[in-house]
C-alpha positions, 0 to 999 in steps of 0.5 A, a space after each residue: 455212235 451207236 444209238 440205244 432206245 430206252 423204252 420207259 413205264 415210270 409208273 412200274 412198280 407203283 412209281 419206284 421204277 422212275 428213279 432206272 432210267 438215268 443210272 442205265 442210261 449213265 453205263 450206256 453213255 459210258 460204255 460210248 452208246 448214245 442214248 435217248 428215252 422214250 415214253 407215252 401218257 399211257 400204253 397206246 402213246 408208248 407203243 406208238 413212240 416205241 415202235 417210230 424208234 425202232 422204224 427210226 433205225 435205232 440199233 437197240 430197243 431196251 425196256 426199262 420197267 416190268 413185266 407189262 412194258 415188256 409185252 409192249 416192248 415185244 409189240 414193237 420189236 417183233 418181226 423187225 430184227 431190232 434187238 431187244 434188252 431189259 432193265 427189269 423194274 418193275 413188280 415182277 419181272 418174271 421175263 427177265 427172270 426165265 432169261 437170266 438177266 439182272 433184276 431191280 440193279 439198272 447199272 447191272 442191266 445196262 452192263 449186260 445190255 453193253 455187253 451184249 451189243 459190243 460181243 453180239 450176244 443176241 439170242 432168239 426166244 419164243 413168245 406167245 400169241 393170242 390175238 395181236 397181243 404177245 407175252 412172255 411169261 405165262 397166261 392165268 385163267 381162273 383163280 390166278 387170273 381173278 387174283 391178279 386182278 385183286 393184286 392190281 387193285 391193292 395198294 400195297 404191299 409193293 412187289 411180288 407179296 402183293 399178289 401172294 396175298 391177293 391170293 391168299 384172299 381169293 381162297 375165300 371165293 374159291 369157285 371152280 368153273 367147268 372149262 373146255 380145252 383144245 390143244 393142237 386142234 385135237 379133241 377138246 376136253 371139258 373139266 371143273 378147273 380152278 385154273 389154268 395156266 399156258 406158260 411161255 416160261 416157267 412163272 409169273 407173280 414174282 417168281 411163282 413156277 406155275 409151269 415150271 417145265 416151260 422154256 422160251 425156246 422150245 417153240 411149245 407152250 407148257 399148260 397147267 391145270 389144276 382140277 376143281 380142289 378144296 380150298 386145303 388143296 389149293 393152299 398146299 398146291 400155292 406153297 409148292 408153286 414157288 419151287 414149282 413142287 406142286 406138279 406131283 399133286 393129283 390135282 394136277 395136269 400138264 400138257 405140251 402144245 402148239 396151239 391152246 383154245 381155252 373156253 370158259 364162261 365168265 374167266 377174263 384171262 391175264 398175261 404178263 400181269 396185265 388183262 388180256 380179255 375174256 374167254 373163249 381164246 386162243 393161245 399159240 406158241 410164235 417160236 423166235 419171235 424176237 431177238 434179246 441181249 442176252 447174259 451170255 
């Protein structure tokens, strides 16, 4: 019998994630996979756990959380040839949406994921590097790093709202910090930005199309930056990213690279929702990097 590793973060979404693993877990039983779950007391335990299941042999690695479990589920699976499946519960799920997969329905998710396993629908996808972290959506330096530390400190409201007001209460600070930006070894380029963003895939936030040109399987990373603006400019840039309209503004530039080394002072950059560190970094596109069941 086939066995399936559920990789699990109870405390996605706040904690309404705890309730996907068992009704995922029933439609894997009964489509004849054996199941087992694994978790940890923090990231680094869970890691650990994810990866002794992938060296352990097992046939599948499947994250059941958010976008911050699947940067960690990425961790384990790279390089290993072990395909990896997503029940997306939690906040965002941005990755799981650039993939097309189910969101917030675990018996969907795992109906895919059967699916996949018994037809061989395992396709290739790119992430993106910097240092020994990987992520899979989209990496924000600037304002919408500094809003998504205030979403993550909020207590409510739960999902993708939290963080369009975290915006939203941003704007008051609204600062512009001069960056310098290289792409692809070439010259580097010194502005006033209000962000910038190196998008593997098109959004993050829950859907907000930062980068909305950006394919996971292209082996570029799509940047956006948006020049130093008025607090007016930025509100109307905000309502466009939804539908990612706001590429037209002039205040707006976009670039395809390889490799991105961003440099600012002050800017602590975060990707798939979670903190990656401090400025000066350097972002590159690991093209196949990993192995997803995927819809079709």
């Amino acid at each position: 019998m086939t066995e399936i590793t559920l990789f699990v973060n109870p405390a996605a979404d706040r904690g309404r994630a705890a309730h996907a693993p068992e009704p995922a877990a029933r439609v894997l039983r009964a489509a004849g996979f054996a199941v087992r779950t694994v978790a940890g007391r923090d990231a680094a335990e869970g890691l650990d756990r994810a990866r002794a299941a992938v060296a352990s042999g097992t046939s599948a690695l499947v994250g059941v959380g958010g976008d911050g479990l699947a940067s960690l589920a990425f961790r384990a699976v790279a390089g290993t040839g072990v395909p990896l499946g997503l029940v997306a519960a939690g906040t965002c799920n941005d990755f799981a949406r650039t993939l097309g997969l189910p969101l917030r329905d675990p018996r969907a998710a795992a109906r895919v994921i059967a699916g996949a396993l018994r037809d061989g629908r395992i396709r290739s996808t790119d992430l993106a590097r910097v240092g020994e972290r990987l992520y899979g959506t989209v990496l924000g330096a600037g304002f919408d790093s500094r809003a998504n530390a205030r979403g993550n400190r909020m207590r409510g409201p739960l999902g993708p709202l939290r963080y369009d007001l975290a915006a939203l209460a941003e704007l008051a600070a609204l600062r512009s910090v001069r960056f310098r930006i290289t792409l692809d070894g070439g010259k580097p380029r010194e502005l006033d930005t209000t962000l910038v963003a190196v998008g593997n895939g098109p959004s993050y936030g829950g859907g907000m199309r930062i980068c909305p040109g950006a394919r996971p399987d292209d082996g570029l990373l799509d940047v956006t930056v948006v020049r130093a603006c008025s607090r007016r400019t930025l509100l109307r840039l905000l309502a466009g990213v939804r539908r990612g309209t706001h590429l037209g503004n002039p205040a707006v530039d976009v670039h395809r690279a390889h490799t991105v080394a961003l440099e600012a002072p002050g800017v602590t950059a975060y990707a798939d929702g979670e903190p990656v560190g401090p400025l000066p970094l350097t972002v590159r596109s690991v093209p196949g990097a990993v192995r997803v069941l995927a819809r079709q």
